[in-house]
C-alpha positions in Angstrom: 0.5 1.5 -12.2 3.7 -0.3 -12.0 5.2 -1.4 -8.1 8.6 -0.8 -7.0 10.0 -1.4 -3.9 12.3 0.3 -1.2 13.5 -1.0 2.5 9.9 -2.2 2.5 8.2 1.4 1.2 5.7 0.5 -1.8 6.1 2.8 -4.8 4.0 2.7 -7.8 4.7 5.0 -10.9 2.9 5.7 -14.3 4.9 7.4 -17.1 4.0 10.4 -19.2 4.8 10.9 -22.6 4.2 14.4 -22.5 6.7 15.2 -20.3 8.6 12.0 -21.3 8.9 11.8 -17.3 8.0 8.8 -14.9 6.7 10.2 -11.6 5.4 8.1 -8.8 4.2 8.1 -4.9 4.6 5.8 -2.0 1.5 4.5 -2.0 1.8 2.4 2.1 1.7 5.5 3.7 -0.8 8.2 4.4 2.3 11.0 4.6 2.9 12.0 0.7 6.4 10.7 -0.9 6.6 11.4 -4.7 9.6 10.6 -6.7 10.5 10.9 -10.4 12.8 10.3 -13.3 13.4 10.0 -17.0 14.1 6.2 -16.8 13.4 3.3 -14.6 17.2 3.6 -13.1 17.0 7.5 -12.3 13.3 6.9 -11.3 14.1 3.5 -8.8 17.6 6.1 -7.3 14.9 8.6 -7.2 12.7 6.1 -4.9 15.3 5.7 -2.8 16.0 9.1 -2.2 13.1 10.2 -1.7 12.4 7.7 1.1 15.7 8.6 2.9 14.9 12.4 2.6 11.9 11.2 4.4 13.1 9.4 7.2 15.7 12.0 7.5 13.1 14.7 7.9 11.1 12.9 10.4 14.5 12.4 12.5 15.1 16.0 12.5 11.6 17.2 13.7 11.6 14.4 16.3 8.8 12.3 14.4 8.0 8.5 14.1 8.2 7.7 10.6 5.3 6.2 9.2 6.2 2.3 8.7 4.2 0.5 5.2 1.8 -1.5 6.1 1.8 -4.4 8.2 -1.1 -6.3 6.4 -3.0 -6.8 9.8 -5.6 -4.4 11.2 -8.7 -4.4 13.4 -12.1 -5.4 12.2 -15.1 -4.3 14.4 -18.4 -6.1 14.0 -21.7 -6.3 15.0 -22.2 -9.3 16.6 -24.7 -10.5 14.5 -22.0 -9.7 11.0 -19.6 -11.5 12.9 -21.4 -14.7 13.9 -22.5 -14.4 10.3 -18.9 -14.1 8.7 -17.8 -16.9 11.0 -20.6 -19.3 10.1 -19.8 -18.6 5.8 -16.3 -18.9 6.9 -17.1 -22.2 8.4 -19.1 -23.4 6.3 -16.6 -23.4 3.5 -14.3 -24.7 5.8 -11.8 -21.6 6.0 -10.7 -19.6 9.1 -12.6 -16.4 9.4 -9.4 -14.8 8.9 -8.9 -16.4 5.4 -12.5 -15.8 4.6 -12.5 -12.2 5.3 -9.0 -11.6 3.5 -10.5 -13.7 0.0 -13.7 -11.5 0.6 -11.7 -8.5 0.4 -9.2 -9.3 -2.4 -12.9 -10.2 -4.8 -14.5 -6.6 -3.6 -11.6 -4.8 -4.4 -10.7 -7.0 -8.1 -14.1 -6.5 -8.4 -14.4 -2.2 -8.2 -12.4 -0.1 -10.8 -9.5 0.6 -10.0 -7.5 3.2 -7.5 
């Protein structure tokens, strides 16, 4: 799947040639977004679009918008996998932070893909 990018919305596409049609989904949110076109100009306008429609949408039923992905979130341990992380974090001289994020980014190269 290929990435493409609107007001900070992540949209990734794949093209079929039996509908000679691109059609793809914001993939940083967990509301569904889908956009498509017959090129990568009508399919990026399409993008667009389809994100305004959305925020549009959630203005007139009074919703929050969903915002991509920050890249932070909340990890809760036991204590025991946390002293653990922290002391392989330590011990190759990283912040647990930057241990945990290099950890994650190998498990996920490492598993087929989404």
């Amino acid at each position: 799947m290929n990435p493409i990018k609107y007001k900070d919305y992540l949209g990734v596409f794949e093209y079929n040639p039996e509908a000679d049609l691109f059609h793809g989904e914001v993939v940083n949110l967990a509301d569904v977004v889908t956009f498509q076109g017959r090129s990568l100009d009508e399919l990026k306008q399409a993008l667009q679009e389809s994100i305004e429609d959305y925020l549009e949408f959630c203005r007139e039923i009074g919703k929050e918008p969903e915002r991509p992905f920050s890249g932070r979130f909340n990890l809760r341990l036991t204590p025991e996998l946390h002293r653990a992380a922290s002391t392989r974090a330590r011990r190759q001289n990283k912040s647990l932070n930057t241990w945990v994020a290099e950890t994650l980014e190998q498990a996920v190269k490492e598993k087929a893909p989404v």
